[in-house]
C-alpha positions as YAML, in Angstrom:
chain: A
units: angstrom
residues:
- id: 1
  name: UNK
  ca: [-17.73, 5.56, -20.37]
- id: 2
  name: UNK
  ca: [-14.27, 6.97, -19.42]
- id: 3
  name: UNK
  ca: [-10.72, 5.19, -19.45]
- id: 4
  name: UNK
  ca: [-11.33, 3.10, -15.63]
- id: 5
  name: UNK
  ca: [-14.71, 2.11, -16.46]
- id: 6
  name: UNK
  ca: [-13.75, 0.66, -19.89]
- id: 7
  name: UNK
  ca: [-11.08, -0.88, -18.45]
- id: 8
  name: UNK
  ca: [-12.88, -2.62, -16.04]
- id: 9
  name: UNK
  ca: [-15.33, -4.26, -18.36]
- id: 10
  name: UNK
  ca: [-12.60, -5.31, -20.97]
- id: 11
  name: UNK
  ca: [-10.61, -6.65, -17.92]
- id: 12
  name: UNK
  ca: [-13.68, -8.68, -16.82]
- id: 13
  name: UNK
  ca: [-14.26, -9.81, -20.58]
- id: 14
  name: UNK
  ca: [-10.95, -11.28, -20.67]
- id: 15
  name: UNK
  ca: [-11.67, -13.44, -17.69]
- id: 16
  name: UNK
  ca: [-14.39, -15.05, -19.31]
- id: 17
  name: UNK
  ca: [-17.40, -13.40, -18.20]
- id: 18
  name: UNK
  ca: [-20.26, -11.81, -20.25]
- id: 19
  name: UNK
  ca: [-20.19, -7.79, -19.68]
- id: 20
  name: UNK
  ca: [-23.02, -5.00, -20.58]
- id: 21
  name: UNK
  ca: [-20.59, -1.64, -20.36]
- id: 22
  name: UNK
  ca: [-23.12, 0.97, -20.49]
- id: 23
  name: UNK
  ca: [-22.88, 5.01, -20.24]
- id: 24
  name: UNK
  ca: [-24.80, 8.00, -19.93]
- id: 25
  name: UNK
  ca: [-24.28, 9.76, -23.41]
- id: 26
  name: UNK
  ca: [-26.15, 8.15, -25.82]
- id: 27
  name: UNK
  ca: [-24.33, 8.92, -28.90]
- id: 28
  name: UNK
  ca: [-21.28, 8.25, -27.21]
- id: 29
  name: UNK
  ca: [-22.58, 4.77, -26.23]
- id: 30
  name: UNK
  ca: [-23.00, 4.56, -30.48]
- id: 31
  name: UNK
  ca: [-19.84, 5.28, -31.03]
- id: 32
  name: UNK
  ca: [-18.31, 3.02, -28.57]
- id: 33
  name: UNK
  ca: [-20.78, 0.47, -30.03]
- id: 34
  name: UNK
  ca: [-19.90, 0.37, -33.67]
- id: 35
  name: UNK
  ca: [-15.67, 0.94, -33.25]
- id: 36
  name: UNK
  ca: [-15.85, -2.06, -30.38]
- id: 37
  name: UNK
  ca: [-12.97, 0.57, -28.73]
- id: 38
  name: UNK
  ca: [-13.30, 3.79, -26.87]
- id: 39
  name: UNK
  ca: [-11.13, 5.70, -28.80]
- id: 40
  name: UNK
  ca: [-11.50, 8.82, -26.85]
- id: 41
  name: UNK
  ca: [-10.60, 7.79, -23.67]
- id: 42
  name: UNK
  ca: [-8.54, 4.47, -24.27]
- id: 43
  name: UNK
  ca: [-7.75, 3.84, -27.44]
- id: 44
  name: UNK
  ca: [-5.98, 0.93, -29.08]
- id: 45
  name: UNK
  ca: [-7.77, -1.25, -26.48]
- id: 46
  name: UNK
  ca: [-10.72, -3.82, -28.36]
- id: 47
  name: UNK
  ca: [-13.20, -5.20, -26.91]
- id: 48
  name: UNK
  ca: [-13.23, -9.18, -26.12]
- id: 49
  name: UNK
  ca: [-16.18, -10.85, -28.21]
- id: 50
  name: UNK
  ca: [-18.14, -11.12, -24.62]
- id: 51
  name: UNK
  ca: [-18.59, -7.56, -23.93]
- id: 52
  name: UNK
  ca: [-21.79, -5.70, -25.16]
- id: 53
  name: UNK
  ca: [-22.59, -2.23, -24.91]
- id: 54
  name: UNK
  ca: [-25.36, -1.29, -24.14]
- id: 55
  name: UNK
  ca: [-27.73, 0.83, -27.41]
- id: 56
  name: UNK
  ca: [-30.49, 2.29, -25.51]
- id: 57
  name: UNK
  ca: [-30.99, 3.14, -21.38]
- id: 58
  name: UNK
  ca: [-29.71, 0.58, -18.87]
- id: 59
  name: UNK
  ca: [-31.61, -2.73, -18.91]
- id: 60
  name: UNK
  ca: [-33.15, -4.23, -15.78]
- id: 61
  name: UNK
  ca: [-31.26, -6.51, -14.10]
- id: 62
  name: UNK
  ca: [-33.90, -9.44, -12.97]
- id: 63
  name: UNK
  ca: [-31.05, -11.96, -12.04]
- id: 64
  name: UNK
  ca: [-29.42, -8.98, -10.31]
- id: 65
  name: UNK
  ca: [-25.84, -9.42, -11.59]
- id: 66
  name: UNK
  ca: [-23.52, -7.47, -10.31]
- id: 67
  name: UNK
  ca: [-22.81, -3.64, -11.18]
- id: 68
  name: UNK
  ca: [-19.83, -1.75, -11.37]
- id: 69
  name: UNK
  ca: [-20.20, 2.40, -11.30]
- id: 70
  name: UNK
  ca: [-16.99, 3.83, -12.56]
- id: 71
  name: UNK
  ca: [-18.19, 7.25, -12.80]
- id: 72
  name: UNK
  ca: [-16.46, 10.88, -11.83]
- id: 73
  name: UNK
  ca: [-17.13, 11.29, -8.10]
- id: 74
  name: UNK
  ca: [-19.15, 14.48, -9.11]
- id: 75
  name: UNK
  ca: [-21.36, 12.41, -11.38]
- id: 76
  name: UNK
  ca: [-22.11, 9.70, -8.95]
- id: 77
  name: UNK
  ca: [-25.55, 10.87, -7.38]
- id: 78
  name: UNK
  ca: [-26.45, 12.21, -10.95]
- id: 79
  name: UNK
  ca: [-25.87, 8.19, -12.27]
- id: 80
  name: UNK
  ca: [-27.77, 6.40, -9.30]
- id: 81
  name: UNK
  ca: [-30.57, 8.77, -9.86]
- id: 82
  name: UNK
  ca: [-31.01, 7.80, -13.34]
- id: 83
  name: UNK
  ca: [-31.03, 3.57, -11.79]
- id: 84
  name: UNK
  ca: [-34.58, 4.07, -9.67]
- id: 85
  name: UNK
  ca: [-34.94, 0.86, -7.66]
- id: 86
  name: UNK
  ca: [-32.09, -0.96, -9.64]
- id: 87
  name: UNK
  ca: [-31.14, -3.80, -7.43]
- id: 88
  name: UNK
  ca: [-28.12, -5.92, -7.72]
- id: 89
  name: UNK
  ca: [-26.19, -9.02, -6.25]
- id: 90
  name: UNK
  ca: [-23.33, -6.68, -5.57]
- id: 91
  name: UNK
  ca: [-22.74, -2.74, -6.18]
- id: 92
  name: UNK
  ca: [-18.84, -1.95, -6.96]
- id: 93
  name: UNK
  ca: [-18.15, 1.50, -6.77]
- id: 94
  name: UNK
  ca: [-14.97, 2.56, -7.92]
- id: 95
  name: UNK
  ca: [-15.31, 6.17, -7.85]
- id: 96
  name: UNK
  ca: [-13.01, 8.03, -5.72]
- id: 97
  name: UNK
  ca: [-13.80, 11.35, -4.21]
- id: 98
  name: UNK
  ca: [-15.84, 13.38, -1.76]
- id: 99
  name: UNK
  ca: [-18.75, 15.19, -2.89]
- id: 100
  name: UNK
  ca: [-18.06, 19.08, -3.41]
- id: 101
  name: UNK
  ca: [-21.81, 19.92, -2.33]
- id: 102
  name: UNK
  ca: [-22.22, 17.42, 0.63]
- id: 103
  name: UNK
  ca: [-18.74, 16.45, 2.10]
- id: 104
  name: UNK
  ca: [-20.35, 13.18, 1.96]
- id: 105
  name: UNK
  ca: [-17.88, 10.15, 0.63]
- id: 106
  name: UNK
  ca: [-19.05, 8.08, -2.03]
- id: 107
  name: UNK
  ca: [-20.73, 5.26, 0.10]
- id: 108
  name: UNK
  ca: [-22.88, 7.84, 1.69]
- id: 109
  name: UNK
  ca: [-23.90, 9.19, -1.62]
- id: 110
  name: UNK
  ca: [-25.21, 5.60, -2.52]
- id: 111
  name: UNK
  ca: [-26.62, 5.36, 0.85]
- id: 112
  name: UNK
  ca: [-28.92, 8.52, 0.46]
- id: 113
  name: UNK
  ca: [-30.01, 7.57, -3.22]
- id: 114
  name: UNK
  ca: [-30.08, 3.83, -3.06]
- id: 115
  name: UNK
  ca: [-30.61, 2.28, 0.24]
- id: 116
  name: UNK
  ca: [-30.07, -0.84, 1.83]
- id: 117
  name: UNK
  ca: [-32.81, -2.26, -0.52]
- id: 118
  name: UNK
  ca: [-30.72, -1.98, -3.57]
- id: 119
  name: UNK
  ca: [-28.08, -4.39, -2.56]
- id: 120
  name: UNK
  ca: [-24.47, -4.16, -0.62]
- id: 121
  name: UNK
  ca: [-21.63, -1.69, -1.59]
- id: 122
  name: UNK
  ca: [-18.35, -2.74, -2.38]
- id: 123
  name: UNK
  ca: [-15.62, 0.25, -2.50]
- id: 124
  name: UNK
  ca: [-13.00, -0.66, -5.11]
- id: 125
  name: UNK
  ca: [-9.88, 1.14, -4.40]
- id: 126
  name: UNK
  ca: [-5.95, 1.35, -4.74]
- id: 127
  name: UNK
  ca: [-3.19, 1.63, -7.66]
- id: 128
  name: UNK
  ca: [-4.83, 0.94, -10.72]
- id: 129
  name: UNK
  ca: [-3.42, 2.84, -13.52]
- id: 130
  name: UNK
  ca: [-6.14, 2.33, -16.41]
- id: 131
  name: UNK
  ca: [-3.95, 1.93, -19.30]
- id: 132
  name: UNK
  ca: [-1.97, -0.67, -17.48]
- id: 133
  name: UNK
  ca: [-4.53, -2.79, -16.79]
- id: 134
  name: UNK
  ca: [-6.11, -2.76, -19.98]
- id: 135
  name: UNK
  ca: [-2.46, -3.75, -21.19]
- id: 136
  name: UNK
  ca: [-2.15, -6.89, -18.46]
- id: 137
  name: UNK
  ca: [-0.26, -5.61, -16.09]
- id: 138
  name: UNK
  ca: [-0.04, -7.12, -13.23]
- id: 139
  name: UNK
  ca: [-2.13, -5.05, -10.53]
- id: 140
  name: UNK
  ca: [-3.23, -5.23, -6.74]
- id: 141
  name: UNK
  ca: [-5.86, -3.18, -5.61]
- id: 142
  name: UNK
  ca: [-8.73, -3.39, -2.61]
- id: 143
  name: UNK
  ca: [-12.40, -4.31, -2.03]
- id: 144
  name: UNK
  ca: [-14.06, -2.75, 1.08]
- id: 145
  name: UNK
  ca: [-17.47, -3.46, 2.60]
- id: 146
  name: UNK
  ca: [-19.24, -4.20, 5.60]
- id: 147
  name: UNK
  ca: [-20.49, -6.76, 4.27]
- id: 148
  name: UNK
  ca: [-18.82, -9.82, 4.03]
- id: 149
  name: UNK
  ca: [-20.35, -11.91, 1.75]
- id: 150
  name: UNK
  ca: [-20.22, -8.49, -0.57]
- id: 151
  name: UNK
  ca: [-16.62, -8.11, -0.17]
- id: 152
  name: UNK
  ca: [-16.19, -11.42, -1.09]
- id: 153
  name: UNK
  ca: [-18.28, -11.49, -4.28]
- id: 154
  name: UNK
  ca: [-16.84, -8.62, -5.55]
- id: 155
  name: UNK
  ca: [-13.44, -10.25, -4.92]
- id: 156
  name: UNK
  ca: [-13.86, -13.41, -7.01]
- id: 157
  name: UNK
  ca: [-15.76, -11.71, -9.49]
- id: 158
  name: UNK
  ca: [-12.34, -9.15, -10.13]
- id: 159
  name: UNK
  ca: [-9.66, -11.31, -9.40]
- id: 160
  name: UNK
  ca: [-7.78, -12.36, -12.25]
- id: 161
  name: UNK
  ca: [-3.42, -13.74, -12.49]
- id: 162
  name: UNK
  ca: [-3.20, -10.73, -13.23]
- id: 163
  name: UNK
  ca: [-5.28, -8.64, -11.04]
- id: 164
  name: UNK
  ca: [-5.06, -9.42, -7.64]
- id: 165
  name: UNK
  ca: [-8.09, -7.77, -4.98]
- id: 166
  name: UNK
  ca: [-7.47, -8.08, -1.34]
- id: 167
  name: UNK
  ca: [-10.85, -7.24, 0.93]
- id: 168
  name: UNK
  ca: [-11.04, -5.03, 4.07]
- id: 169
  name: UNK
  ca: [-13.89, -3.55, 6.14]
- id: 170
  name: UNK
  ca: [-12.35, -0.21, 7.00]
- id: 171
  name: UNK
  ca: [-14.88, 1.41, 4.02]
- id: 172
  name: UNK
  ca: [-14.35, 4.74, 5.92]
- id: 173
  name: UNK
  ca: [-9.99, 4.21, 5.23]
- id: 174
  name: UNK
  ca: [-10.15, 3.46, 1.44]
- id: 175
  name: UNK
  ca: [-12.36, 6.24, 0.82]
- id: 176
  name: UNK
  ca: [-10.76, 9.29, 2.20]
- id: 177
  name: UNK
  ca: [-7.48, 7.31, 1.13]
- id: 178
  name: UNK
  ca: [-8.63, 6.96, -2.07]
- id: 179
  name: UNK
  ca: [-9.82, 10.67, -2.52]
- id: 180
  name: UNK
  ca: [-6.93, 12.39, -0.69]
- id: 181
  name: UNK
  ca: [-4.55, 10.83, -2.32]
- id: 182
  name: UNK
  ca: [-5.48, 12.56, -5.66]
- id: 183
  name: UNK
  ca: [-5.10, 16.44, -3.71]
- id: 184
  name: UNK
  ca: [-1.46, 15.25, -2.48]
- id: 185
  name: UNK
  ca: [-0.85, 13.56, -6.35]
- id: 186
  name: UNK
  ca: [-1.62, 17.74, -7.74]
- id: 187
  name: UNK
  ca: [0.69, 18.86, -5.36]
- id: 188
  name: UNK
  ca: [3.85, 16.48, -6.03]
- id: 189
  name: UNK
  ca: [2.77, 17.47, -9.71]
- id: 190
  name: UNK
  ca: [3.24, 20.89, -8.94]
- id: 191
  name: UNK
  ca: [6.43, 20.15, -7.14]
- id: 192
  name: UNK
  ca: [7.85, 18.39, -10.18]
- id: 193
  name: UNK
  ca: [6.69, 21.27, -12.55]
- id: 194
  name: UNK
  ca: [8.80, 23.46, -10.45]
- id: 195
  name: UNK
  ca: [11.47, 20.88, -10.36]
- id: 196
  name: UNK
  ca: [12.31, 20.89, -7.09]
- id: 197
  name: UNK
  ca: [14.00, 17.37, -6.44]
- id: 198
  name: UNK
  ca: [13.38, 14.08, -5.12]
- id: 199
  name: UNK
  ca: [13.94, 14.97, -1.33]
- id: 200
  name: UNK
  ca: [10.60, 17.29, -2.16]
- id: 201
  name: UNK
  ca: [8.52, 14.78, -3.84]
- id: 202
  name: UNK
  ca: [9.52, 12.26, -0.60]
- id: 203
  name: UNK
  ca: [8.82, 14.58, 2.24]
- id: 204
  name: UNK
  ca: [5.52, 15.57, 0.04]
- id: 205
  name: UNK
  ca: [4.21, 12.07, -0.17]
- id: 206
  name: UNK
  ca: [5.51, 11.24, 3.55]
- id: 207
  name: UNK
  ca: [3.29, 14.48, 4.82]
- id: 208
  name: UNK
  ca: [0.74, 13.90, 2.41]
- id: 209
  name: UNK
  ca: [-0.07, 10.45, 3.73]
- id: 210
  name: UNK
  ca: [0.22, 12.14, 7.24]
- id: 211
  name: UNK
  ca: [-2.49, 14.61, 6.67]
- id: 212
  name: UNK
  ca: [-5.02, 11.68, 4.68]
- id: 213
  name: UNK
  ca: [-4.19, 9.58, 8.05]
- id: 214
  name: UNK
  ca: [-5.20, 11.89, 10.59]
- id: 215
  name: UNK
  ca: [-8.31, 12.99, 8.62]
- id: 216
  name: UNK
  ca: [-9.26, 9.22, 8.15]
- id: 217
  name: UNK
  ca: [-8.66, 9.00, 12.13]
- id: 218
  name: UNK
  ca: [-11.09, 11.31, 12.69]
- id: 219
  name: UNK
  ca: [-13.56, 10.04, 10.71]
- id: 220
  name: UNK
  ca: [-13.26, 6.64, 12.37]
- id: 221
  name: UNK
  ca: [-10.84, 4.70, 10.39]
- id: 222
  name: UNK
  ca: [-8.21, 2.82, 11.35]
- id: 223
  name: UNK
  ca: [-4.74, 4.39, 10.68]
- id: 224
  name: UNK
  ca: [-3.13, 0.80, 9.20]
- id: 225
  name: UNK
  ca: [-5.72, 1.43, 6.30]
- id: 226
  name: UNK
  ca: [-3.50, 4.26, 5.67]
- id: 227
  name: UNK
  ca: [-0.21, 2.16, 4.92]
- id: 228
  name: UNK
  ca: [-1.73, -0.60, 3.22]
- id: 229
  name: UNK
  ca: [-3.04, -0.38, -0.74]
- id: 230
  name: UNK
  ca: [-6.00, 2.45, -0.48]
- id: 231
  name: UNK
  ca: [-3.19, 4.63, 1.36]
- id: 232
  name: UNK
  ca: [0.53, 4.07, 0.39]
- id: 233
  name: UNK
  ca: [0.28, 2.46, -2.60]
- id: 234
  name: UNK
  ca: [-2.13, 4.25, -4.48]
- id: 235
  name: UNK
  ca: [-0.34, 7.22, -3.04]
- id: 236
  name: UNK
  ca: [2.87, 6.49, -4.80]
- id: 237
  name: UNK
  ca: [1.31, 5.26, -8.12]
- id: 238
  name: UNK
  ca: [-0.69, 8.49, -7.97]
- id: 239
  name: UNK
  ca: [2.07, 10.84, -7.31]
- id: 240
  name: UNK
  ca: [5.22, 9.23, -9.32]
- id: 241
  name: UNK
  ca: [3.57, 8.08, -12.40]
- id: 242
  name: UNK
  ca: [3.10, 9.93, -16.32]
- id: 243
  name: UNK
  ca: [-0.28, 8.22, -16.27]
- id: 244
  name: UNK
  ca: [-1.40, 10.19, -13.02]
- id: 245
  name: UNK
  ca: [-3.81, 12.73, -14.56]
- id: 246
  name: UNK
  ca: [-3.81, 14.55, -11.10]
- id: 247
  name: UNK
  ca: [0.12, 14.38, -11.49]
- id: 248
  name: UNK
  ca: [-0.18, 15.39, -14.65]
- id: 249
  name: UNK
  ca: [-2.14, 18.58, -14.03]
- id: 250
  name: UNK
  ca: [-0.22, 19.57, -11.18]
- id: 251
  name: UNK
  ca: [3.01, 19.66, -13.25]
- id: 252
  name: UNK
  ca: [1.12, 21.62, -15.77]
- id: 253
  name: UNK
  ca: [-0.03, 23.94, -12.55]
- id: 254
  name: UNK
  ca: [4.00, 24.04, -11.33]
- id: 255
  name: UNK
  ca: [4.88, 25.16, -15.11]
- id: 256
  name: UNK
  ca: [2.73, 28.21, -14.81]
- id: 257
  name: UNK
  ca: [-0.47, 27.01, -16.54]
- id: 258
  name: UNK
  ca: [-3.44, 28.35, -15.43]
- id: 259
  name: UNK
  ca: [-5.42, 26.21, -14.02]
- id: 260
  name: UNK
  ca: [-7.89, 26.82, -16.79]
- id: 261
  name: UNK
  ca: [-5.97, 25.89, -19.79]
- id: 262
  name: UNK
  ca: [-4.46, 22.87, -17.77]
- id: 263
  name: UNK
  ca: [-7.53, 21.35, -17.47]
- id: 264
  name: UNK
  ca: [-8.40, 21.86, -21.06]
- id: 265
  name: UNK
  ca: [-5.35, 20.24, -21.97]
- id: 266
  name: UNK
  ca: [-6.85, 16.67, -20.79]
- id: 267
  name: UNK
  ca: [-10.24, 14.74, -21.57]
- id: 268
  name: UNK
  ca: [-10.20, 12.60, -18.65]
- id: 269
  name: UNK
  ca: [-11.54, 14.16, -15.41]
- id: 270
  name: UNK
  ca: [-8.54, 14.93, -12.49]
- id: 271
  name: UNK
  ca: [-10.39, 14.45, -9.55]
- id: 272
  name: UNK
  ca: [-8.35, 16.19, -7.19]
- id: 273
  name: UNK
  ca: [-9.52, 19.45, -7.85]
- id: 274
  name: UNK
  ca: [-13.12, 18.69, -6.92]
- id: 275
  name: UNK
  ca: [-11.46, 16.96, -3.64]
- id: 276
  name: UNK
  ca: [-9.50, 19.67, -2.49]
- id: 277
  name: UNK
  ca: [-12.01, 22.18, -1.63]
- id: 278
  name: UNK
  ca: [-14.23, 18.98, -0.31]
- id: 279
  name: UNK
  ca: [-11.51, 17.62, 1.81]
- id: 280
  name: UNK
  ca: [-10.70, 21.12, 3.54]
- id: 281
  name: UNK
  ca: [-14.49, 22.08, 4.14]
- id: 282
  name: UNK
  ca: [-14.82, 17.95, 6.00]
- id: 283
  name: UNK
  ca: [-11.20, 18.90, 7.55]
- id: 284
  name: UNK
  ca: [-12.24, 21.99, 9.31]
- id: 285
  name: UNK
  ca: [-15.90, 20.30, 10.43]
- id: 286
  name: UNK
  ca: [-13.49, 17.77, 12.27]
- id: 287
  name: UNK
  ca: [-10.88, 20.25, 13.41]
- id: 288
  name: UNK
  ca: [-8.17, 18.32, 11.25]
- id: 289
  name: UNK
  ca: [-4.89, 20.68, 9.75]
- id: 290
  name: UNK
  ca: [-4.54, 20.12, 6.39]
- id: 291
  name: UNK
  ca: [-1.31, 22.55, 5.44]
- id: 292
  name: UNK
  ca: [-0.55, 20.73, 2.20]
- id: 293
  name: UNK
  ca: [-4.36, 20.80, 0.65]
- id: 294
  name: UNK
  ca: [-4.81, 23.94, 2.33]
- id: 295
  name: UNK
  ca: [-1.76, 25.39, -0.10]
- id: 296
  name: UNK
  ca: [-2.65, 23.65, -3.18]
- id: 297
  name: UNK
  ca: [-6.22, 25.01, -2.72]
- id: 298
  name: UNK
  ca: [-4.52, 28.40, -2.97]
- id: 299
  name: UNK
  ca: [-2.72, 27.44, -6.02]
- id: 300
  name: UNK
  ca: [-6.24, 26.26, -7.61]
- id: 301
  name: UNK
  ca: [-8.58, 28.82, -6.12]
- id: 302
  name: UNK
  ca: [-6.67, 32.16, -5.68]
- id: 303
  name: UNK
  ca: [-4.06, 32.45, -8.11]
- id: 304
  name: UNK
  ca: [-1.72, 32.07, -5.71]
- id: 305
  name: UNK
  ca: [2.18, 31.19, -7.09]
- id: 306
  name: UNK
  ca: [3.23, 27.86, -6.53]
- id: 307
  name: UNK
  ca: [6.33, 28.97, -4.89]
- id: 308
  name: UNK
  ca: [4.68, 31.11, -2.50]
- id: 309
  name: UNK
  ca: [2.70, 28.23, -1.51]
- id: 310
  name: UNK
  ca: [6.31, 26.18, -0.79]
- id: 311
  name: UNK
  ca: [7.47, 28.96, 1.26]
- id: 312
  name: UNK
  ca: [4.55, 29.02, 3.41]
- id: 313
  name: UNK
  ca: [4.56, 25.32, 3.75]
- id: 314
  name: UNK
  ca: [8.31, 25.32, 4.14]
- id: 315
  name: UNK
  ca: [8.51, 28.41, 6.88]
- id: 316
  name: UNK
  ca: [5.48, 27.03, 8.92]
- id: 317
  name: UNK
  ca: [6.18, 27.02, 12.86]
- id: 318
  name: UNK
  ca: [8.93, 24.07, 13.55]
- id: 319
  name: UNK
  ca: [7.14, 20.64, 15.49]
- id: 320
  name: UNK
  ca: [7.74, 17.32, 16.23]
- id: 321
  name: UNK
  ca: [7.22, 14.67, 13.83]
...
């Protein structure tokens, strides 16, 4: 039960609609239980009166309601392993990542455990800072899905005044968006933590979104996913924003923390370090150049200074845009 999943279910509480938020720590889920807040990962946030939590091991679902998996990418075959022939109306996954073992995205994790049997996916995606939603801010975001109908439930089941889901069918797009973004988020962090300037952080994010395109292209997407919500816009949220636990990290990273103690500084999960090595090992299966996660990979992996990194970025062989 981390910050986006509890957000999530108080978010659909408010909007009327009866919620069972359930987790995989048990004593955690008795915690949760008896405060009616998760105090560890968003705290000052009650519960609405319809949302339960769950006390023991994930009920059935006979009328097959719809089920949201807000998990760490890492922990998302773990989860659906622990569900054996759960079936439901509509799954929402809104886990972003690529899996470190596999270089499988998270669709094709479900895929493998679940099965067209358990119901359709529906990939939920784009700038959604937690603690702003769980304050009301106003938010867009994306459902994708080849499914129609799926894409369509999972829309009118989220949408809210004040949380406004668009659909698309590019599932392929919003998932490497939606986990690249988080490797380019470290590195602007790391650019800020070496203060090096606006003019930086811009030709960062306008490179960054360069290198998640042409990946994406390769995989089969279609390179408009890439300037829409999934791409640009989570993009920016993810690199410009305090709340940006990737950010956040990578300005710890810039600072010269080790990577070690900077991730001990935080209880929430920053997925792009997970993604990077992911991302790189799918890039070079493709043949795709990756220069920016290829230097913040050195930054996480080797020990390498973050300002070496920028020179080597910086000094690469001149091209055309």
């Amino acid at each position: 039960m981390g910050s986006w999943g509890t957000t999530l279910a108080i978010h659909l509480a408010r909007t009327g609609s009866p919620v069972l938020l359930w987790g995989r720590d048990p004593e955690q889920r008795k915690r949760i239980a008896a405060d009616r807040e998760n105090r560890k990962y968003l705290p000052g946030h009650r519960f609405p009166g319809s949302l339960r939590v769950a006390s023991q091991a994930l009920p059935e679902n006979p009328e097959r309601d719809p089920v949201i998996l807000a998990i760490p990418s890492h922990g998302v075959r773990g989860t659906l392993r622990q569900l054996p022939g759960a079936r439901s109306r509509v799954w929402i996954l809104a886990s972003k990542g690529i899996e470190e073992s596999t270089g499988l995205r998270m669709s094709e994790v479900f895929a493998q455990e679940c099965g067209v049997d358990a119901g359709p996916l529906a990939i939920l995606t784009g700038p959604s800072l937690a603690r702003e939603v769980a304050e009301g801010k106003p938010a867009a975001v994306l459902i994708a899905s080849r499914e129609p109908d799926a894409a369509r439930d999972a829309q009118e089941l989220l949408s809210s005044e004040r949380f406004r889901v668009y659909t698309s069918d590019d599932v392929i797009g919003v998932e490497i968006a939606g986990a690249l973004k988080n490797v380019i988020a470290l590195a602007a962090g790391i650019a800020d933590g070496l203060e090096l300037g606006q003019n930086a952080r811009g030709a960062l994010l306008t490179r960054g979104l360069a290198e998640m395109r042409r990946l994406g292209e390769a995989l089969g997407a279609r390179p408009e996913t890439f300037l829409g919500l999934s791409g640009m816009g989570d993009l920016v949220t993810t690199c410009t924003s305090p709340l940006s636990r990737n950010h956040t990290l990578g300005e710890l990273l810039g600072r010269g923390v080790a990577l070690e103690q900077a991730l001990a500084r935080s209880v929430m999960v920053a997925e792009g370090v997970r993604t990077t090595r992911a991302a790189l090992d799918l890039a070079a299966r493709v043949g795709v150049e990756m220069p920016i996660a290829t230097q913040v990979a050195r930054i996480l992996f080797e020990g390498v200074d973050a300002r070496v990194a920028l020179r080597e970025l910086m000094t690469r062989p001149l091209r055309q845009e």
